[in-house]
ModelCIF file with pLDDT and N, C-alpha, C, O atoms, coordinates in Angstrom:
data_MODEL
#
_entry.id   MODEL 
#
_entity.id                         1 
_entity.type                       polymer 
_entity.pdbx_number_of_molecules   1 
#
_entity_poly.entity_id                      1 
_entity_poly.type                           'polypeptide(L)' 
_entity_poly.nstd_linkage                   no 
_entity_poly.nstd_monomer                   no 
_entity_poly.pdbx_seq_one_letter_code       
;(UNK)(UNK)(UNK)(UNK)(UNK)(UNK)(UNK)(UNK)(UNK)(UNK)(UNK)(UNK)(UNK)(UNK)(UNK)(UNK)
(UNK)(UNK)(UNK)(UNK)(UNK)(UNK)(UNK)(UNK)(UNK)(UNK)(UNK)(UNK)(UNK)(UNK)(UNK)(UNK)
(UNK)(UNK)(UNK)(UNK)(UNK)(UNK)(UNK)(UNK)(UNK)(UNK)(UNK)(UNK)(UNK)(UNK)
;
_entity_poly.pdbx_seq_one_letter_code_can   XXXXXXXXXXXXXXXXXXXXXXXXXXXXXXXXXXXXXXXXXXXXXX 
_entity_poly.pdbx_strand_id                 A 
#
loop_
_entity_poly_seq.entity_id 
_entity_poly_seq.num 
_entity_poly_seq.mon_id 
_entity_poly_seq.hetero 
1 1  UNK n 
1 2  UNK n 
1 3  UNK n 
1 4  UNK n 
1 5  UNK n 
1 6  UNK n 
1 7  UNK n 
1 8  UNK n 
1 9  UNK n 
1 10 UNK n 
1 11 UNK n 
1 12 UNK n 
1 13 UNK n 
1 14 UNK n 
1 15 UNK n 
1 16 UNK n 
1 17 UNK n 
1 18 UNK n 
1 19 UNK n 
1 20 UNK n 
1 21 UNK n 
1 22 UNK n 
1 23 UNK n 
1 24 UNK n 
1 25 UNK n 
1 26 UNK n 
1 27 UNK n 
1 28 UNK n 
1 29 UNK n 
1 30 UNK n 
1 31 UNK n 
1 32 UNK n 
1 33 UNK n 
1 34 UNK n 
1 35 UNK n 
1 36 UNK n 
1 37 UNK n 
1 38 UNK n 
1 39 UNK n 
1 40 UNK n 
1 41 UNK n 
1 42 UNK n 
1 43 UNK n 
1 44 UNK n 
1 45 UNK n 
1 46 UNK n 
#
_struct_asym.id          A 
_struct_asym.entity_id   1 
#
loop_
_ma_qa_metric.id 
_ma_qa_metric.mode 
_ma_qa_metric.name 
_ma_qa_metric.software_group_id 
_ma_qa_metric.type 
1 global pLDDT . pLDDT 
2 local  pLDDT . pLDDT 
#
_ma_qa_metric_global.metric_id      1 
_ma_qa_metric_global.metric_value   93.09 
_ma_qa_metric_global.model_id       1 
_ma_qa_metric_global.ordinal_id     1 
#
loop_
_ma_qa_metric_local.label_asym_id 
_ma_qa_metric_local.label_comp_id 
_ma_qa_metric_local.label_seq_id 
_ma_qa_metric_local.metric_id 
_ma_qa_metric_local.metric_value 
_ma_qa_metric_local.model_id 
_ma_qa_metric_local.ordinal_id 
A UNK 1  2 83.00 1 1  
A UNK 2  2 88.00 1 2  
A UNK 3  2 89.00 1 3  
A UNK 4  2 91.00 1 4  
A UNK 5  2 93.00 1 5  
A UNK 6  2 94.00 1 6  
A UNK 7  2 94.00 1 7  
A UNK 8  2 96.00 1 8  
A UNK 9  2 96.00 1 9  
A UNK 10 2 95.00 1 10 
A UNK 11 2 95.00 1 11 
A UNK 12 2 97.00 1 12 
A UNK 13 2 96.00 1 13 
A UNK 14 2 97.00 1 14 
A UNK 15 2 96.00 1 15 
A UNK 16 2 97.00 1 16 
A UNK 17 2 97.00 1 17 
A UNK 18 2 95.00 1 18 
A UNK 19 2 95.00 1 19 
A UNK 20 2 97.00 1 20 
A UNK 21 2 95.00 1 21 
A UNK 22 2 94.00 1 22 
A UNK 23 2 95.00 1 23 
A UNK 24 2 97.00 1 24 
A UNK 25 2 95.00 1 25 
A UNK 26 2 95.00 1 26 
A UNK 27 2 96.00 1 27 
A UNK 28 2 95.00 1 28 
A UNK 29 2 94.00 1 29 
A UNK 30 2 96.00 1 30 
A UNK 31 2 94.00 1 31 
A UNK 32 2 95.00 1 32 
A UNK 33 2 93.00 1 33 
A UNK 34 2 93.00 1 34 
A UNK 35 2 92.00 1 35 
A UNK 36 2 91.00 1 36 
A UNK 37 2 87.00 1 37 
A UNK 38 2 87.00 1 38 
A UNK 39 2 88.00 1 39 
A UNK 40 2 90.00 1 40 
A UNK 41 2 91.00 1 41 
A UNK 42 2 91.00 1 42 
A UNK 43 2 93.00 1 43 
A UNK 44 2 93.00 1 44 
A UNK 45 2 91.00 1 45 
A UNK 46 2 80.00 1 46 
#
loop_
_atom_site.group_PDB 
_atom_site.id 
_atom_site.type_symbol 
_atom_site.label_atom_id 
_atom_site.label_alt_id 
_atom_site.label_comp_id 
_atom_site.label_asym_id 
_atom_site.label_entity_id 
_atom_site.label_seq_id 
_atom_site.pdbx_PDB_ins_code 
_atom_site.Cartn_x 
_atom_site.Cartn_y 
_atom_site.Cartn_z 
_atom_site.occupancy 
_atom_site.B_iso_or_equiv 
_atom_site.pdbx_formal_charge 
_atom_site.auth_seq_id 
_atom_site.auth_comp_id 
_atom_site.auth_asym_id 
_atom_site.auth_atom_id 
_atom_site.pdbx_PDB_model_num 
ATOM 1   N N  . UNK A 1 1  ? -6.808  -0.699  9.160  1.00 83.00 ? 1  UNK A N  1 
ATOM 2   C CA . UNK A 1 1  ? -6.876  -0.735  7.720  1.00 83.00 ? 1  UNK A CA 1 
ATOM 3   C C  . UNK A 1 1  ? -7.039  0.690   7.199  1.00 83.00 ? 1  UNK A C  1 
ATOM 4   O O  . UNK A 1 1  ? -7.948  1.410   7.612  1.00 83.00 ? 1  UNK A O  1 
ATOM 5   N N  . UNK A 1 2  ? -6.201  1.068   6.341  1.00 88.00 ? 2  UNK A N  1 
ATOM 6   C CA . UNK A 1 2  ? -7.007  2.595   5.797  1.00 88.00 ? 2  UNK A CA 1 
ATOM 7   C C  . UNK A 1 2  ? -6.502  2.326   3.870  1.00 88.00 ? 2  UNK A C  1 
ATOM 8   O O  . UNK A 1 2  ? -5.756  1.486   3.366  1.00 88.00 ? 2  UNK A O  1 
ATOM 9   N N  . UNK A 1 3  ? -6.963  2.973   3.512  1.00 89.00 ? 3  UNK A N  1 
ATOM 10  C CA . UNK A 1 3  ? -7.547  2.355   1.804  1.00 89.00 ? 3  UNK A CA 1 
ATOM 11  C C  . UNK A 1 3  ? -5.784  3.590   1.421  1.00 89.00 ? 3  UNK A C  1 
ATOM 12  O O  . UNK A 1 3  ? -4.980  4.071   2.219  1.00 89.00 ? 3  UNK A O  1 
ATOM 13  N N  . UNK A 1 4  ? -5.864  3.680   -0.289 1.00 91.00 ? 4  UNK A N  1 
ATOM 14  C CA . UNK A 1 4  ? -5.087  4.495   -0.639 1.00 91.00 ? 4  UNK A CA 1 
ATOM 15  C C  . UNK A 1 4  ? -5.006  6.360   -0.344 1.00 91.00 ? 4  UNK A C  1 
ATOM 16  O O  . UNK A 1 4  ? -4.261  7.167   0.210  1.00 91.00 ? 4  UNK A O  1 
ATOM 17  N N  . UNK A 1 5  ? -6.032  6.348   -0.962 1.00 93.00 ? 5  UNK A N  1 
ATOM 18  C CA . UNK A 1 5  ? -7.201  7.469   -0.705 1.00 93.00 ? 5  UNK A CA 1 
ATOM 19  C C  . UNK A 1 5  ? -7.161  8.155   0.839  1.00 93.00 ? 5  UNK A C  1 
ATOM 20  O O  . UNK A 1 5  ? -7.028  9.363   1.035  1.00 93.00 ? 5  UNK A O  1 
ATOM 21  N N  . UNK A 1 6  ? -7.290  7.221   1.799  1.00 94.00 ? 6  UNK A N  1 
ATOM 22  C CA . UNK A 1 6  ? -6.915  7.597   2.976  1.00 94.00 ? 6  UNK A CA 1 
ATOM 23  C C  . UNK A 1 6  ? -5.553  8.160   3.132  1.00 94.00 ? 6  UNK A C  1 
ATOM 24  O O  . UNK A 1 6  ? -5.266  9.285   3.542  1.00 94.00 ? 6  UNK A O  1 
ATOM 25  N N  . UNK A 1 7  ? -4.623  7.061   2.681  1.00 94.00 ? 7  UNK A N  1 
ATOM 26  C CA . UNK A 1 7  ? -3.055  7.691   2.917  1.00 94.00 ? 7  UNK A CA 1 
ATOM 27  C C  . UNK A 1 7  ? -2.945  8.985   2.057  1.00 94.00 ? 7  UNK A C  1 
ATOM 28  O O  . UNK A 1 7  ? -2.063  9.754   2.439  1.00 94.00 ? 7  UNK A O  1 
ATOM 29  N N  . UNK A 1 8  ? -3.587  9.334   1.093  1.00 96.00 ? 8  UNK A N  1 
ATOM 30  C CA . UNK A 1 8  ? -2.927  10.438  0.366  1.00 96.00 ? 8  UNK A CA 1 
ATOM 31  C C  . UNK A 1 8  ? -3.209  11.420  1.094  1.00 96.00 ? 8  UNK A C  1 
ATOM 32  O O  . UNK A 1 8  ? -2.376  12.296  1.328  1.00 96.00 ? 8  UNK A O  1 
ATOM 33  N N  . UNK A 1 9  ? -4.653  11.443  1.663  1.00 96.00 ? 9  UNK A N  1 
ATOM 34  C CA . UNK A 1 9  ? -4.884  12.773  2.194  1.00 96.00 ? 9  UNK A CA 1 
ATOM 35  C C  . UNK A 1 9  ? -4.393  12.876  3.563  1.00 96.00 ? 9  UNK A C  1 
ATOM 36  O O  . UNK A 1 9  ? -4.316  13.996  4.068  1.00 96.00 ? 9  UNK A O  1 
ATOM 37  N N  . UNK A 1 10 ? -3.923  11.451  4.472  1.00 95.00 ? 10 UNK A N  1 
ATOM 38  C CA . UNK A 1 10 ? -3.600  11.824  5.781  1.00 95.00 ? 10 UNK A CA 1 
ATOM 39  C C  . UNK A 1 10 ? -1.967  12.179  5.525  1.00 95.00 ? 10 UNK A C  1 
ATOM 40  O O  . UNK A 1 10 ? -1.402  12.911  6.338  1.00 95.00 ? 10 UNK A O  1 
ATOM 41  N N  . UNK A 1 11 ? -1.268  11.664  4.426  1.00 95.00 ? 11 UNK A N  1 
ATOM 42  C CA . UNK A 1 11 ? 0.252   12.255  3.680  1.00 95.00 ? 11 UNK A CA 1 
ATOM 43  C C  . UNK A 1 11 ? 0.633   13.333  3.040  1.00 95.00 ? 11 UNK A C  1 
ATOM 44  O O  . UNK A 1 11 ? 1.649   14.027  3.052  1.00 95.00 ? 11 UNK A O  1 
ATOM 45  N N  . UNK A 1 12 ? -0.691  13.352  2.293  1.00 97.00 ? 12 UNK A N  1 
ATOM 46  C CA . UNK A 1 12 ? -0.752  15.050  1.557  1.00 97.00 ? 12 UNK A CA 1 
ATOM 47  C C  . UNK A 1 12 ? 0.261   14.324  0.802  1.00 97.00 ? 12 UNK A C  1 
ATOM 48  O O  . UNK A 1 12 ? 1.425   14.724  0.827  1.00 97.00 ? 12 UNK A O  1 
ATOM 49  N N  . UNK A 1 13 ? -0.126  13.136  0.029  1.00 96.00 ? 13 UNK A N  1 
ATOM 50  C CA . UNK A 1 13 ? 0.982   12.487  -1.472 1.00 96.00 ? 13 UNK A CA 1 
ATOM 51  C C  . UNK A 1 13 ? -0.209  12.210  -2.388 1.00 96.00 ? 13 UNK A C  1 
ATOM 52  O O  . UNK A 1 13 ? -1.437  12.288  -2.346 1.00 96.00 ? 13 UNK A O  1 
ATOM 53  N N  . UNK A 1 14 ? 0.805   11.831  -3.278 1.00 97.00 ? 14 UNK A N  1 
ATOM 54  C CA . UNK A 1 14 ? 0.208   12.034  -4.906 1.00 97.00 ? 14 UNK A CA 1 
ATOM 55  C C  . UNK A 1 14 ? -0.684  10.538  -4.918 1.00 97.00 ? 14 UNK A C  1 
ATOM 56  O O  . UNK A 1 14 ? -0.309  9.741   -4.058 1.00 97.00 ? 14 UNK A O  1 
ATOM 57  N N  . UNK A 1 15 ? -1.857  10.069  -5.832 1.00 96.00 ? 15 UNK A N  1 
ATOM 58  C CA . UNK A 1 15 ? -1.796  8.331   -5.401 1.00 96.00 ? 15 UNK A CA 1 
ATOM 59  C C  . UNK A 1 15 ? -0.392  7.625   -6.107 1.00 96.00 ? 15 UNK A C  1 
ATOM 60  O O  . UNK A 1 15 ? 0.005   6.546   -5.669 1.00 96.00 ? 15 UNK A O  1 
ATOM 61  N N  . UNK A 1 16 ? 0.228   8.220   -7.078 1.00 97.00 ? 16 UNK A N  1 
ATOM 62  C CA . UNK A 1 16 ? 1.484   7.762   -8.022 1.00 97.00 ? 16 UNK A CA 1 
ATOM 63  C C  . UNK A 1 16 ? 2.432   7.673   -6.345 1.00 97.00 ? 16 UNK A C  1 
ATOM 64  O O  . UNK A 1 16 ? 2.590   6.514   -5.962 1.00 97.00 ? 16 UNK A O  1 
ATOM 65  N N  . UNK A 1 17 ? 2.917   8.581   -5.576 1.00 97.00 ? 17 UNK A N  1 
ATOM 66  C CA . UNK A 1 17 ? 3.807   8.743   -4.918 1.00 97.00 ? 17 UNK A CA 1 
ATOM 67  C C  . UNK A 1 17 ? 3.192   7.262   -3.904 1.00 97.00 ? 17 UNK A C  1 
ATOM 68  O O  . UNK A 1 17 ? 3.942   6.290   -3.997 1.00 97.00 ? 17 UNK A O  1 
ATOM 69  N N  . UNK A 1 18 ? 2.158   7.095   -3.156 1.00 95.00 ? 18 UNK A N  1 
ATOM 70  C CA . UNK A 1 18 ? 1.618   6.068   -2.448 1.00 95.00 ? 18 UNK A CA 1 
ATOM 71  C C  . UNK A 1 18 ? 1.833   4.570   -2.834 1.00 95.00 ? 18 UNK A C  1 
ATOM 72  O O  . UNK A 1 18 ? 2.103   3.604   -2.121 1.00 95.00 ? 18 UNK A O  1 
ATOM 73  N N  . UNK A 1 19 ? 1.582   4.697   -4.510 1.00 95.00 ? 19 UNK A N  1 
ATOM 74  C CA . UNK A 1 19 ? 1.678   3.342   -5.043 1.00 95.00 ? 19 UNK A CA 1 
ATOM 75  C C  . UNK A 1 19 ? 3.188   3.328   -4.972 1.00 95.00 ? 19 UNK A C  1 
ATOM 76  O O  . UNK A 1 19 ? 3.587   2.687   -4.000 1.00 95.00 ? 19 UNK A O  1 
ATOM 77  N N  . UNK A 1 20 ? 3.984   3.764   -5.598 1.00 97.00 ? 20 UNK A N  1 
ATOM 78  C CA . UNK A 1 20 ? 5.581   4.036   -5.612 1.00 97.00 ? 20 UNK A CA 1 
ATOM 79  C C  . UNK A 1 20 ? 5.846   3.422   -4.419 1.00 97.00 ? 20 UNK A C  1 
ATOM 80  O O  . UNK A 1 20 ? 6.695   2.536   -4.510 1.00 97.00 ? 20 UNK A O  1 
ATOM 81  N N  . UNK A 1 21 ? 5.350   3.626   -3.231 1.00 95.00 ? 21 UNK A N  1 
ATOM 82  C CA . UNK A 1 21 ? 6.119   3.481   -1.940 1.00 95.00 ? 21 UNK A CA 1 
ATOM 83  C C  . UNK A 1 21 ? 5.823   1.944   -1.489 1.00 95.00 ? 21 UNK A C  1 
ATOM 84  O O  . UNK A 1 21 ? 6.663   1.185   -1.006 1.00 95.00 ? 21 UNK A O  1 
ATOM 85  N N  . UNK A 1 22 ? 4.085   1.561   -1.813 1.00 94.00 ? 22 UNK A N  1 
ATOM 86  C CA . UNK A 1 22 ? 4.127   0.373   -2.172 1.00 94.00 ? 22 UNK A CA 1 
ATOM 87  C C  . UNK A 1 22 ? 4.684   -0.346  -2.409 1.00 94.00 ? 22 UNK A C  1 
ATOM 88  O O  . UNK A 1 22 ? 5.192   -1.181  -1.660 1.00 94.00 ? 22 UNK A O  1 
ATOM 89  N N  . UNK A 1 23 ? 4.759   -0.253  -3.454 1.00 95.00 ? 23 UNK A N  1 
ATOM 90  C CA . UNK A 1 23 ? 5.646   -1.210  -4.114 1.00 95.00 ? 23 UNK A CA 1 
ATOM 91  C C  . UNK A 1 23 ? 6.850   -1.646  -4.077 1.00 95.00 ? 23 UNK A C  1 
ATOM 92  O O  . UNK A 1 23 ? 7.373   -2.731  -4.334 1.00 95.00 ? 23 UNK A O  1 
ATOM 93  N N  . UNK A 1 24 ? 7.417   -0.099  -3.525 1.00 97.00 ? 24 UNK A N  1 
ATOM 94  C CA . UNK A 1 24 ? 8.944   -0.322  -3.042 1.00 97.00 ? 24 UNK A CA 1 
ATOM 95  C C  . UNK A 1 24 ? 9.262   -1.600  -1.690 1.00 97.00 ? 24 UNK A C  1 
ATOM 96  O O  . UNK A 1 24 ? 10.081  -2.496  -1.486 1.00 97.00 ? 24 UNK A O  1 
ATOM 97  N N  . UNK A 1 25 ? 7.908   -0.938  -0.909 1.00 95.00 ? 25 UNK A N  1 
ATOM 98  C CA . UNK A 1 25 ? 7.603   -2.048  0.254  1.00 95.00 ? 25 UNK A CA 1 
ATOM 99  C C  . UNK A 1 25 ? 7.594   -3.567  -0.139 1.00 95.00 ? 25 UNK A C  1 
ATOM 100 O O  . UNK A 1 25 ? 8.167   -4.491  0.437  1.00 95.00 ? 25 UNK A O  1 
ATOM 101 N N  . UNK A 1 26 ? 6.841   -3.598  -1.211 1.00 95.00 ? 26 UNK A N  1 
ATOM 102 C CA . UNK A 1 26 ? 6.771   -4.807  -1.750 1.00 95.00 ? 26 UNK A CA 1 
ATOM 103 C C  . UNK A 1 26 ? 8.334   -5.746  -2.113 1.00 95.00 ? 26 UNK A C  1 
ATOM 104 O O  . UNK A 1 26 ? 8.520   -6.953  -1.964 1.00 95.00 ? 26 UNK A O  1 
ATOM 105 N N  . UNK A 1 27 ? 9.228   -4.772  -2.587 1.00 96.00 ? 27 UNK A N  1 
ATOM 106 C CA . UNK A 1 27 ? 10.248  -5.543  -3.328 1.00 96.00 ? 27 UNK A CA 1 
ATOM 107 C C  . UNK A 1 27 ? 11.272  -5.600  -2.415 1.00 96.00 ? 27 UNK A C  1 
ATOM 108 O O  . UNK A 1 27 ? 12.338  -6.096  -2.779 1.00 96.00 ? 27 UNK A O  1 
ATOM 109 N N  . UNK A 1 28 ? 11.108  -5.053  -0.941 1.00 95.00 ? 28 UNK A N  1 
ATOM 110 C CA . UNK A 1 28 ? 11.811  -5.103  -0.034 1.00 95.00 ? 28 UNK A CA 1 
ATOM 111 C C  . UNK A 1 28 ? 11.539  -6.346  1.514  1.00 95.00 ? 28 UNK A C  1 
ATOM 112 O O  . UNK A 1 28 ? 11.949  -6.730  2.609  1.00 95.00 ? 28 UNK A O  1 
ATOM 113 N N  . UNK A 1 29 ? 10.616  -6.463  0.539  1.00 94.00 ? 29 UNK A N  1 
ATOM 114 C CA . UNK A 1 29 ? 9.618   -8.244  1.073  1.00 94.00 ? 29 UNK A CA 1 
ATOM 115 C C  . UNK A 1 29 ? 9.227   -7.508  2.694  1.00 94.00 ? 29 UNK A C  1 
ATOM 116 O O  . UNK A 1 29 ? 9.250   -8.310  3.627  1.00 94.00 ? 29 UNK A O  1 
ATOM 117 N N  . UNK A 1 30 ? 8.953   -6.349  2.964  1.00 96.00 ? 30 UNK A N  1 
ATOM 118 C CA . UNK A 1 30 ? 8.059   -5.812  4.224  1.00 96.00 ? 30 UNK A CA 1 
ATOM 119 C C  . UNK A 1 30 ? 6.399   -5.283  4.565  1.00 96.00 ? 30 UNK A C  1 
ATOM 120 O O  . UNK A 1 30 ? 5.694   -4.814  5.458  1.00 96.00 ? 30 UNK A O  1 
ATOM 121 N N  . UNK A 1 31 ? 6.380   -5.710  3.243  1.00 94.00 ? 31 UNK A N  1 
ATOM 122 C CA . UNK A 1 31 ? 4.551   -6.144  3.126  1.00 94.00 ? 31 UNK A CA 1 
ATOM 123 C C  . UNK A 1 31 ? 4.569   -7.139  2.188  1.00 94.00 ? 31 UNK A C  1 
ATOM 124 O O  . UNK A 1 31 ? 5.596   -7.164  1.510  1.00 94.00 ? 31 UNK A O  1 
ATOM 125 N N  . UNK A 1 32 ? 3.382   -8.328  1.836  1.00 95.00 ? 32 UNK A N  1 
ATOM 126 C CA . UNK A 1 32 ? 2.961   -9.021  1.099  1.00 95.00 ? 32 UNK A CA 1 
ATOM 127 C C  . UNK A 1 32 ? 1.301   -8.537  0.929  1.00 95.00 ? 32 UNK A C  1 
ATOM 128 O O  . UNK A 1 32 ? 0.517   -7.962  1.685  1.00 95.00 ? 32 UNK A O  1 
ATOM 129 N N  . UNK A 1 33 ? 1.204   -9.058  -0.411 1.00 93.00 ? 33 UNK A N  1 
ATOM 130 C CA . UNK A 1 33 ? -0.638  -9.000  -0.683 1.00 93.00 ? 33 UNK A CA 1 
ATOM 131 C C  . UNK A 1 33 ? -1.151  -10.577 -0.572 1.00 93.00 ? 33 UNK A C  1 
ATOM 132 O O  . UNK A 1 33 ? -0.849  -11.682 -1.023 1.00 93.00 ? 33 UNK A O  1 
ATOM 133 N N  . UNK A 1 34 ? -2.297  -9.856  0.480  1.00 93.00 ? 34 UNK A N  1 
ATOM 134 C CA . UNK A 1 34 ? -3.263  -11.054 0.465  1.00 93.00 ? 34 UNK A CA 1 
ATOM 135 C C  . UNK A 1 34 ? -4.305  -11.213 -0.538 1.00 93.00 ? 34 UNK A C  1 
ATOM 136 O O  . UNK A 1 34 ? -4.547  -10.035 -0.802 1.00 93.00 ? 34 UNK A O  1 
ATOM 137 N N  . UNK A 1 35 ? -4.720  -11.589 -0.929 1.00 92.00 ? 35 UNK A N  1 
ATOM 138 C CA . UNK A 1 35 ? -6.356  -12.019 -1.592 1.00 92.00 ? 35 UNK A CA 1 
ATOM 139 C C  . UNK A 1 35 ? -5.833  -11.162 -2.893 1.00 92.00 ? 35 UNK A C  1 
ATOM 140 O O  . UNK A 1 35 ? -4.705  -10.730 -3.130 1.00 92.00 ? 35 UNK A O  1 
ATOM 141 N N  . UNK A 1 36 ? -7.372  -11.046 -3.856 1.00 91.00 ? 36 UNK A N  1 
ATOM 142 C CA . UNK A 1 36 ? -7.569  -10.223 -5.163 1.00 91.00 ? 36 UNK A CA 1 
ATOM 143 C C  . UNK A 1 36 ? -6.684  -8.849  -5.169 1.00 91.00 ? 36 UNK A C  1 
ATOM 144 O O  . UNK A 1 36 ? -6.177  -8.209  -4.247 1.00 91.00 ? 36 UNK A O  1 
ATOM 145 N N  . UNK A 1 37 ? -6.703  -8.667  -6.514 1.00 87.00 ? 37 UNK A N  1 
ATOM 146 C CA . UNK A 1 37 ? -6.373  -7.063  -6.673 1.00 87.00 ? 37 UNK A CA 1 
ATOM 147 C C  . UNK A 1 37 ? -7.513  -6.164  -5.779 1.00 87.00 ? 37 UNK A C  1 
ATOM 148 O O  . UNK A 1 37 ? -7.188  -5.291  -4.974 1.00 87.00 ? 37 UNK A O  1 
ATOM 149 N N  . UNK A 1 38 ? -8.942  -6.564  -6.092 1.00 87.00 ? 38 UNK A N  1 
ATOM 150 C CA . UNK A 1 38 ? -9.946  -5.619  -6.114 1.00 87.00 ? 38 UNK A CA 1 
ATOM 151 C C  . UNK A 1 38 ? -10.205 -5.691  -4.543 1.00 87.00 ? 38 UNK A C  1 
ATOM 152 O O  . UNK A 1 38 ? -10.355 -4.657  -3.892 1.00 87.00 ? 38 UNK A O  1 
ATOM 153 N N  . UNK A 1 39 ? -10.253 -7.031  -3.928 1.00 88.00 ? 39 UNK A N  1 
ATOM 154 C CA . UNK A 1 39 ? -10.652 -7.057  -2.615 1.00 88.00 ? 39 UNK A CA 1 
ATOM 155 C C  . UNK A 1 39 ? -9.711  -7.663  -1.824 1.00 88.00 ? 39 UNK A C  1 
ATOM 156 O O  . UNK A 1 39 ? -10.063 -8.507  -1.000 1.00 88.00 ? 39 UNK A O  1 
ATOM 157 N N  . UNK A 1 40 ? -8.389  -7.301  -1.981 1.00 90.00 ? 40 UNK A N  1 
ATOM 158 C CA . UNK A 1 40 ? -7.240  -8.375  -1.165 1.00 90.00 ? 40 UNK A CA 1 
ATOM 159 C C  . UNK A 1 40 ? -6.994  -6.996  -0.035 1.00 90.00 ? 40 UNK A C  1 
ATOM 160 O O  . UNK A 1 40 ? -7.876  -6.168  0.195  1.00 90.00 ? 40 UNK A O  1 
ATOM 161 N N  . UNK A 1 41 ? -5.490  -6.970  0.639  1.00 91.00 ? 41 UNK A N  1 
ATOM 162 C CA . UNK A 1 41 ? -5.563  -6.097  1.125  1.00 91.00 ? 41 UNK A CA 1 
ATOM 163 C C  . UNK A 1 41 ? -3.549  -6.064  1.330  1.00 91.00 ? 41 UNK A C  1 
ATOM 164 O O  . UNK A 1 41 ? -3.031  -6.939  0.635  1.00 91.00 ? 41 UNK A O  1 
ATOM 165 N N  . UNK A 1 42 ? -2.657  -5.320  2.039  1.00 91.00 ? 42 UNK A N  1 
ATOM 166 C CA . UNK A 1 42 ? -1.577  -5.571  2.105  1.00 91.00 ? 42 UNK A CA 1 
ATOM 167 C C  . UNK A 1 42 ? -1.264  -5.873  3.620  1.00 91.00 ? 42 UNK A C  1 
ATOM 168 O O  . UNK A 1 42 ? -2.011  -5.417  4.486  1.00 91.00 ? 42 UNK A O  1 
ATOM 169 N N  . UNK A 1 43 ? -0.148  -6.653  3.953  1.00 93.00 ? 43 UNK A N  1 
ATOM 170 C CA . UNK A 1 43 ? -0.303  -7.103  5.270  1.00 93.00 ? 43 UNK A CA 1 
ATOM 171 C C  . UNK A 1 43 ? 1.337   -6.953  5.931  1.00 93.00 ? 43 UNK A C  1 
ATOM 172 O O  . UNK A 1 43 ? 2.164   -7.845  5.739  1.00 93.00 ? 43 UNK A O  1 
ATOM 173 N N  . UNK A 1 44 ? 1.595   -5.955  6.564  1.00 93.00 ? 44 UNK A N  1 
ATOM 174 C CA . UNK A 1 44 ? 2.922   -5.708  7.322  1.00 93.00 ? 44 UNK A CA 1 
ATOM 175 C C  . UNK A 1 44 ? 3.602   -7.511  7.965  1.00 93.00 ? 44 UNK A C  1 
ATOM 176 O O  . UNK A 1 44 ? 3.105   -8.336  8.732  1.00 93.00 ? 44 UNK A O  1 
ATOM 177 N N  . UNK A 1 45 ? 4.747   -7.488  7.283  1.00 91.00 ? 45 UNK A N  1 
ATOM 178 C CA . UNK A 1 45 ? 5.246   -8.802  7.645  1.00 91.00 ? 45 UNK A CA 1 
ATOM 179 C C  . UNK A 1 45 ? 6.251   -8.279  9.096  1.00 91.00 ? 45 UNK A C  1 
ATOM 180 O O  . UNK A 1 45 ? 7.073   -7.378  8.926  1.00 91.00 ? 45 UNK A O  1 
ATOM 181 N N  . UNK A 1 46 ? 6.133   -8.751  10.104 1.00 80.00 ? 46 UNK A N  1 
ATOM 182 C CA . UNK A 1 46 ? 6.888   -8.518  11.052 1.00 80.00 ? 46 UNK A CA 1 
ATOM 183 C C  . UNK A 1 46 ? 8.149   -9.242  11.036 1.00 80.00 ? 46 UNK A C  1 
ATOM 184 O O  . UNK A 1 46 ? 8.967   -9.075  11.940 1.00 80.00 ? 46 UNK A O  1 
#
């Protein structure tokens, strides 16, 4: 598990550039979200 915050600094990216990539992940159906916004988490679909 590593949070956003983690990826920016182990990427050296923006949090805008992190979420961006997100999301892109998202609409490419290769992660889904589990649970809440606040306490869910994202989960690599194999």
């Amino acid at each position: 598990m590593i949070t956003q915050t983690m990826l920016m600094a182990e990427l050296n990216l923006s949090r805008k550039q992190v979420q961006s990539t997100i999301k892109k992940l998202q609409e490419e159906g290769s992660i889904v979200r589990e649970g809440s916004n606040r306490s869910g988490r994202w989960v690599v679909k194999e």
